[in-house]
C-alpha positions in Angstrom: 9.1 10.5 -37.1 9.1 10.1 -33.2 5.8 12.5 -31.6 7.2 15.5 -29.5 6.2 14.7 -25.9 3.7 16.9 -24.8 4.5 19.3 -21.9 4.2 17.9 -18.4 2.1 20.1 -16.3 3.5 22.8 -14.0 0.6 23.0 -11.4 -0.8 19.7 -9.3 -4.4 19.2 -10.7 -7.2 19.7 -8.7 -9.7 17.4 -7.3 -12.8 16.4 -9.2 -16.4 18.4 -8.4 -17.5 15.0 -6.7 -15.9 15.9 -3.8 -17.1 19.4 -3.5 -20.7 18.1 -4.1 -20.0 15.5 -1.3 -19.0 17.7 1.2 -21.7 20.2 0.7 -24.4 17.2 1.6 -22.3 16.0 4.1 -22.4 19.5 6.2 -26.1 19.6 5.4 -26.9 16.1 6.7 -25.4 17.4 10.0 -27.3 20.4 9.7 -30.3 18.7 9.2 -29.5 16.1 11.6 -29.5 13.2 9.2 -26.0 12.2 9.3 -23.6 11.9 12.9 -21.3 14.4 13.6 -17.5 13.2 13.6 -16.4 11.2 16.5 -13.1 10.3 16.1 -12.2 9.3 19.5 -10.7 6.2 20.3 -12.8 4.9 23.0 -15.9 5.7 20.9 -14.3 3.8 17.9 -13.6 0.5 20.0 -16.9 0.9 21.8 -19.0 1.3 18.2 -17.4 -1.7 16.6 -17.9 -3.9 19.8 -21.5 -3.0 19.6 -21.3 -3.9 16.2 -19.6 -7.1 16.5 -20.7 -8.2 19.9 -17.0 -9.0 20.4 -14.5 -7.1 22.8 -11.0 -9.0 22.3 -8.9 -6.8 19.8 -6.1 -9.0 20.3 -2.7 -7.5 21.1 -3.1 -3.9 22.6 0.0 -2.6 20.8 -2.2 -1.2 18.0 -3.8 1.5 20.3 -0.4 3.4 20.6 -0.3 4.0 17.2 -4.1 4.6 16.9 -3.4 7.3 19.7 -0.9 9.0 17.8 -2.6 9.2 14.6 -6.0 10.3 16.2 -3.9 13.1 17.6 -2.1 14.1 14.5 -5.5 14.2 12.8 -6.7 16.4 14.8 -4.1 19.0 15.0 -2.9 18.5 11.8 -5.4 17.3 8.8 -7.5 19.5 8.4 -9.5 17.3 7.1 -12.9 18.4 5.0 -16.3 17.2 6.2 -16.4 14.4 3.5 -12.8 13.6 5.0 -13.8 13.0 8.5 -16.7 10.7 7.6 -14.5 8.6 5.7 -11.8 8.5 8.5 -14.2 7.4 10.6 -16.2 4.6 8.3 -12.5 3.6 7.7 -11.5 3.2 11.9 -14.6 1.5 12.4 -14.3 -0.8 9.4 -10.4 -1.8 10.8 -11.3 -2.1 14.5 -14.3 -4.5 13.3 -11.8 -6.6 11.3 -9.5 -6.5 14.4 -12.3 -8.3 16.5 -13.7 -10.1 13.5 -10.0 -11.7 13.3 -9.5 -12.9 17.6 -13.0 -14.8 16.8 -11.7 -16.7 13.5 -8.6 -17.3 15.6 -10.6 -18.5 18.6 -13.2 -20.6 16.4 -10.4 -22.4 13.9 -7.0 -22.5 16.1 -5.5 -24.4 13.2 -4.9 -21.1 11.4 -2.4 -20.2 13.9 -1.1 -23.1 13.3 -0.3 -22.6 9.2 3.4 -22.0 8.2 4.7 -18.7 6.6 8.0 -20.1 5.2 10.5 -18.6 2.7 8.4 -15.2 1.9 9.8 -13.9 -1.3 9.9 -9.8 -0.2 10.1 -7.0 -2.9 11.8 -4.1 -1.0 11.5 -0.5 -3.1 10.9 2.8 -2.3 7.3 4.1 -3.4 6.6 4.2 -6.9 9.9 2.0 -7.9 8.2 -0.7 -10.0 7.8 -3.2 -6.8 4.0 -3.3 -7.8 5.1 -4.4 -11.7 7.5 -7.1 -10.1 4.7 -8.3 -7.6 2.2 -9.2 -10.7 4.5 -10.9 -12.6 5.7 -13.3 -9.8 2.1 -13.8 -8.4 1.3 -14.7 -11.9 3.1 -17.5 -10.7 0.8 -20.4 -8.9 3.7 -21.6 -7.2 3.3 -18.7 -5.1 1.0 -17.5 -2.6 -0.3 -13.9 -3.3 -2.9 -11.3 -2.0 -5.9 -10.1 -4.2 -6.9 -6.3 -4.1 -10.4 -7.1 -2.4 -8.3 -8.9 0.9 -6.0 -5.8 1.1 -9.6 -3.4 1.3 -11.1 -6.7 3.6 -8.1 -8.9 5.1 -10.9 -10.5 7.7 -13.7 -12.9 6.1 -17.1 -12.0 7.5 -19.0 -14.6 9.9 -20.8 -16.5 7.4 -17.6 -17.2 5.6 -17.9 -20.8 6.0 -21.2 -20.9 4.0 -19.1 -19.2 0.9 -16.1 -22.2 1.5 -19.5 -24.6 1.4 -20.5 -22.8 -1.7 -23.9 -21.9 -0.4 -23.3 -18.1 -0.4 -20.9 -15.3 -2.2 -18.4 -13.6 -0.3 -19.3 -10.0 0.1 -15.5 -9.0 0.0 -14.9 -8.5 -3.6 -18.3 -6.7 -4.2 -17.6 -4.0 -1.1 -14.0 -3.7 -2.8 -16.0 -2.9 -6.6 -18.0 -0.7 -5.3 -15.3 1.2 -2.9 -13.3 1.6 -5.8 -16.0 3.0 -7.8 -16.4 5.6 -5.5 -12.3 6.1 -5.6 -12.5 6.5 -9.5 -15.5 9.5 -8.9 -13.1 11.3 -5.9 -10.4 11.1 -8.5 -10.4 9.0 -11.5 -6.4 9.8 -11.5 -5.8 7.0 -9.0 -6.6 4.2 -11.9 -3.9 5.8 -14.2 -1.6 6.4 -11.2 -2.3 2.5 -9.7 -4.4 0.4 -11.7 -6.2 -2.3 -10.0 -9.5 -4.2 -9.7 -10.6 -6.3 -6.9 -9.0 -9.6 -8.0 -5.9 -8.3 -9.2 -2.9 -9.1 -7.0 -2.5 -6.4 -4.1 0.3 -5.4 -1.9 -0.2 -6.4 2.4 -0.3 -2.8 2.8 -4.0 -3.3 4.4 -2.7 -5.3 7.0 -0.3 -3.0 8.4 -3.1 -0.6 8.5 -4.7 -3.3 10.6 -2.1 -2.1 13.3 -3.0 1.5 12.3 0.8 1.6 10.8 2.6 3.1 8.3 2.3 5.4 5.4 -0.8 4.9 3.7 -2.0 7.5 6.9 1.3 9.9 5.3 -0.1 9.5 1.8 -3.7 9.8 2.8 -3.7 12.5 5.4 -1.1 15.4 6.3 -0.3 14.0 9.5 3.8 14.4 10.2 4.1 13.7 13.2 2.3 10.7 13.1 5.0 9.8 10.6 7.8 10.6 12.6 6.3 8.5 15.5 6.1 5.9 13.4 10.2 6.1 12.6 11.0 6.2 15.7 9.3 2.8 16.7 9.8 -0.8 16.6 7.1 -1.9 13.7 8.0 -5.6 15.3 4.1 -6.3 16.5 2.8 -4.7 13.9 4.6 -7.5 11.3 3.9 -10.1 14.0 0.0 -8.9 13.7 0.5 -8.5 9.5 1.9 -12.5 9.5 -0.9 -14.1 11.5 -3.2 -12.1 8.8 -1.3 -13.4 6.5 -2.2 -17.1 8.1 -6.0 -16.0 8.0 -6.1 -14.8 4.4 -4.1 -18.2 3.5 -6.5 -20.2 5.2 -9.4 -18.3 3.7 -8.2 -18.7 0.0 -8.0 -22.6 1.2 -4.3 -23.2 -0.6 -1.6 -25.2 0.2 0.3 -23.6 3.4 4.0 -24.7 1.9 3.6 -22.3 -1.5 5.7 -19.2 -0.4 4.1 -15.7 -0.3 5.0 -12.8 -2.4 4.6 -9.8 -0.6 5.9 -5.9 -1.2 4.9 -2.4 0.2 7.2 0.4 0.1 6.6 0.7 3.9 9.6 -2.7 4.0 12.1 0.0 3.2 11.4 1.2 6.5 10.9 -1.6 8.5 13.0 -3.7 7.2 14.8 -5.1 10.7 11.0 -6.0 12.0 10.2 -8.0 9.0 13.1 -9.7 9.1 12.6 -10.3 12.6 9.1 -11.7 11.8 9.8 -13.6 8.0 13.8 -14.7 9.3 14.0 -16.4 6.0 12.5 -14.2 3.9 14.4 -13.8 0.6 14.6 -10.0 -1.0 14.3 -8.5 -4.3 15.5 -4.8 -4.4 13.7 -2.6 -6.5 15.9 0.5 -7.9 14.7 3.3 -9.6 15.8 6.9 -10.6 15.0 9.1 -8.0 13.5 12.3 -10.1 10.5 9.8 -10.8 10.4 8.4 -7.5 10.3 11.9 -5.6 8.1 13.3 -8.4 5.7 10.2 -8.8 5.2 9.6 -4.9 4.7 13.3 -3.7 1.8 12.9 -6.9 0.3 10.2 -5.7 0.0 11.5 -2.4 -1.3 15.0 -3.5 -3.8 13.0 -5.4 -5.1 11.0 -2.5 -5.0 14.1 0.2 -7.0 16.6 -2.0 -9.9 14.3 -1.3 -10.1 14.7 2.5 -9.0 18.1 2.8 -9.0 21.6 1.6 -5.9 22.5 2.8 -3.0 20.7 1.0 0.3 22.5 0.0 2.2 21.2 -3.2 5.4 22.2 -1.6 4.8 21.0 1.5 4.4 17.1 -0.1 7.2 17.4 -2.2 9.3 18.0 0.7 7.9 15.3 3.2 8.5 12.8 0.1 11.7 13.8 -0.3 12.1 13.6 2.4 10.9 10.7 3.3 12.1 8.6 0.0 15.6 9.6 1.5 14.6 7.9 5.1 13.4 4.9 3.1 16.7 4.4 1.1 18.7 5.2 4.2 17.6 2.8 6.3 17.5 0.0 3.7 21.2 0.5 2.6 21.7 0.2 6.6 20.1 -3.1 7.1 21.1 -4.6 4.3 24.8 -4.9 6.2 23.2 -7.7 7.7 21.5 -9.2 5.1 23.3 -12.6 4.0 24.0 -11.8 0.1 22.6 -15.4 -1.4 19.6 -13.7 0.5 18.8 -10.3 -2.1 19.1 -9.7 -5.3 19.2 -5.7 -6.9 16.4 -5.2 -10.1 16.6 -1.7 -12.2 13.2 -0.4 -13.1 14.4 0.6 -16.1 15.8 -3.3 -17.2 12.7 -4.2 -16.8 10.8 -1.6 -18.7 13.3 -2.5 -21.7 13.3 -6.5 -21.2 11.1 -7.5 -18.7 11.6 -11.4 -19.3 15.1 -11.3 -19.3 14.5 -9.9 -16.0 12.7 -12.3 -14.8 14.4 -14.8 -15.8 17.5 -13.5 -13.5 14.9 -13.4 -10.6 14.0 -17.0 -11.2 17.6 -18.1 -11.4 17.8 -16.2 -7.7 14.6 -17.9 -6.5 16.3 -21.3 -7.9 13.2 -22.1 -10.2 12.2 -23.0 -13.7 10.1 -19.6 -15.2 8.9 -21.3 -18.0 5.8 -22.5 -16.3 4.9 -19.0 -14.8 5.8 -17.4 -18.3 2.0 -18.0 -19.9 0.8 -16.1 -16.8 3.5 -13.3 -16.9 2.1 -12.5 -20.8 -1.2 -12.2 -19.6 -0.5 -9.8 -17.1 1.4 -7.5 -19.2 -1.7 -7.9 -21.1 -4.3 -7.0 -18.6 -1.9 -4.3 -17.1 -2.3 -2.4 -20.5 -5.6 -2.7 -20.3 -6.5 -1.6 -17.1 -3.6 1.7 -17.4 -5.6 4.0 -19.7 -3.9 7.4 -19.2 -0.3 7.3 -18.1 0.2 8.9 -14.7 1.8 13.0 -15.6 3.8 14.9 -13.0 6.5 16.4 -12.6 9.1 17.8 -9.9 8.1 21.3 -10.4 4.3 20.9 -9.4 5.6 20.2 -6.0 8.4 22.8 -5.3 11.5 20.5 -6.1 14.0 20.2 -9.3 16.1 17.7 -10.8 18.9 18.9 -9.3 17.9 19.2 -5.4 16.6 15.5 -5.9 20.0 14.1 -7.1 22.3 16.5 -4.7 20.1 15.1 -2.1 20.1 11.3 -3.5 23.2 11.1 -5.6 24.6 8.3 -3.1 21.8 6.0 -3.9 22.4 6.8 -7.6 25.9 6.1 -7.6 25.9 3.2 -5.2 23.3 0.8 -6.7 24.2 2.2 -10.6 20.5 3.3 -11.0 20.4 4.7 -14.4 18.7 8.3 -15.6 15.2 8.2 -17.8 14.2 9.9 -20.5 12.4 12.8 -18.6 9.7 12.6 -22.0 7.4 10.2 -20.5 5.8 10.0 -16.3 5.0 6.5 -14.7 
């Protein structure tokens, strides 16, 4: 006899006791005057990580529009908690460092400029639309370039990187990315269940957007809309030009062959997809598709789950309209650039194909890419594997904790639904 599901929660839950605790020492360390007060000022950022780089060339200036506009929106519009201010600014100062750390790796070894990035293979989804599931399996693939969770948190080697390529010291990068995520798991041991990781598992280039201070890891992190409509309204072009050279950097730091093609995927593509194409010309595109009740539902929970932390001010209804909102943008502007896309060039996946028969799945990807799975197959098993593993509790939300129903989602998205053939799920289970 099949278990009756249980009940999916009708209130967002609240943030873990951690937090509270952390704020309340916070605000007396000020007090006390044992810890800084805030200073999240732009020219204070970029003069505290010259001071502690001894560098001054941030490379393209671009990246201080954006920085501008999000600084702004933090301050009129986060409300961000004491504990949330000191971790915006440990992470400004830790991306501005990276900035400089990456002109002086460029400056000292010119032949990373130098490295190819042909024939990306780009999985385009909206947030939450299995793009992360199709990711692992294909960088289970050695054929293929990938990203590991600790070079999304740390894209830029430190100084004495060379010494770890000698083997005469261990790069710090994976051990600052443990330990960062340790601290994630006491803010809110949700995020594991919602996106399990650990700091070798493959990672989306989300983190080198950020280097540009772009896209919507700010939105998901911080209420800051009008940062996020900035953002929409610009060319993301420099930023993927910035994302690609990192991209070169990271390749040359992993010391592997420069002609295996990269896999790469954040939602943020949806986006921006005329500026990556721009930047990757002969990228090739795999489509992610998913229902939108558990798109909406699961991003506007994964974002309430990540802003609790840094404020004490969030609104459930108030997400669940901005990602709504926002997951209609996303599939909007992909459906328009796709008119240009050559078709030989994209291929469409159904979440829901591959949670019933993920191999035969991939093995229609593979005949896209024009390769032989069977080599990457071994790999693909042990992700699945690992992937159980490392997702304890299934990720439970639902529409209703954040102001929206079934129905509003599909009058909204019904186009999307009926244009790509994205089937329904059974409502019994969250993901």
């Amino acid at each position: 006899m099949q278990a009756t599901p249980k009940p999916l929660p009708s209130d967002p839950p609240k943030r873990t006791r951690f937090i509270d605790g952390l704020n309340v020492a916070v605000k007396t360390g000020r007090r006390l005057g044992l810890v800084d007060p805030p200073r999240l000022e732009k020219a204070h950022l970029m003069a505290e990580a010259r001071a502690a780089t001894g560098l001054d060339d941030f490379g393209d200036p671009w990246f201080e529009r954006p920085l501008d506009v999000l600084l702004q929106s933090i301050h009129a519009e986060a409300r961000l908690n004491p504990a949330g201010k000191l971790a915006a600014e440990k992470q400004f100062h830790h991306v501005l460092r990276d900035r400089l750390l990456t002109q002086w790796w460029f400056a000292r070894h010119p032949e990373i400029l130098a490295r190819p990035v042909k024939r990306p293979v780009v999985i385009v989804g909206p947030m939450r639309s299995g793009t992360t599931r199709m990711h692992r399996l294909l960088a289970a693939d050695h054929r293929f370039s990938h990203m590991r969770s600790f070079e999304t948190i740390s894209p830029v080697p430190r100084p004495e990187f060379e010494e770890v390529l000698k083997g005469e010291k261990q790069d710090f990068r994976p051990v600052l990315a443990s330990r960062i995520m340790k601290v994630a798991r006491l803010a809110n041991p949700r995020t594991l269940s919602i996106h399990p990781t650990g700091p070798y598992e493959p990672e989306e280039e989300l983190g080198l957007l950020v280097a540009s201070f772009w896209g919507m890891k700010h939105e998901a992190q911080w209420h800051v809309p009008s940062y996020g409509r900035w953002c929409e309204s610009e060319d993301a072009t420099p930023a993927y030009r910035h994302m690609k050279d990192l991209l070169r950097l990271i390749g040359w730091s992993q010391q592997v062959s420069s002609i295996r093609p990269w896999i790469l995927k954040t939602p943020q593509h949806m986006l921006d997809l005329p500026a990556l194409l721009t930047v990757f010309p002969d990228a090739r595109l795999i489509f992610t598709h998913r229902d939108p009740e558990s798109v909406v539902g699961s991003a506007a929970s994964l974002a309430w789950n990540q802003t609790i932390i840094y404020s004490d001010h969030v609104d459930p209804k108030t997400i669940g309209e901005e990602w709504l909102r926002k997951t209609r943008l996303e599939i909007e502007r992909m459906q328009a650039a796709r008119a240009a896309i050559p078709a030989e060039r994209m291929i469409d996946v159904q979440y829901e194909a591959m949670d019933a028969d993920w191999r035969g799945t991939m093995e229609r990807v593979y005949r896209f890419l024009d390769l032989d799975m069977e080599p990457a197959v071994p790999g693909m098993e042990d992700f699945i594997q690992r992937s159980n593993a490392l997702k304890r509790r299934p990720h439970r939300y639902s529409l209703e904790q954040f102001g929206l129903t079934p129905e509003r989602v599909h009058e909204e998205l019904g186009d999307y639904v009926r244009s790509f053939d994205v089937p329904r799920e059974n409502r019994s289970a969250s993901a």
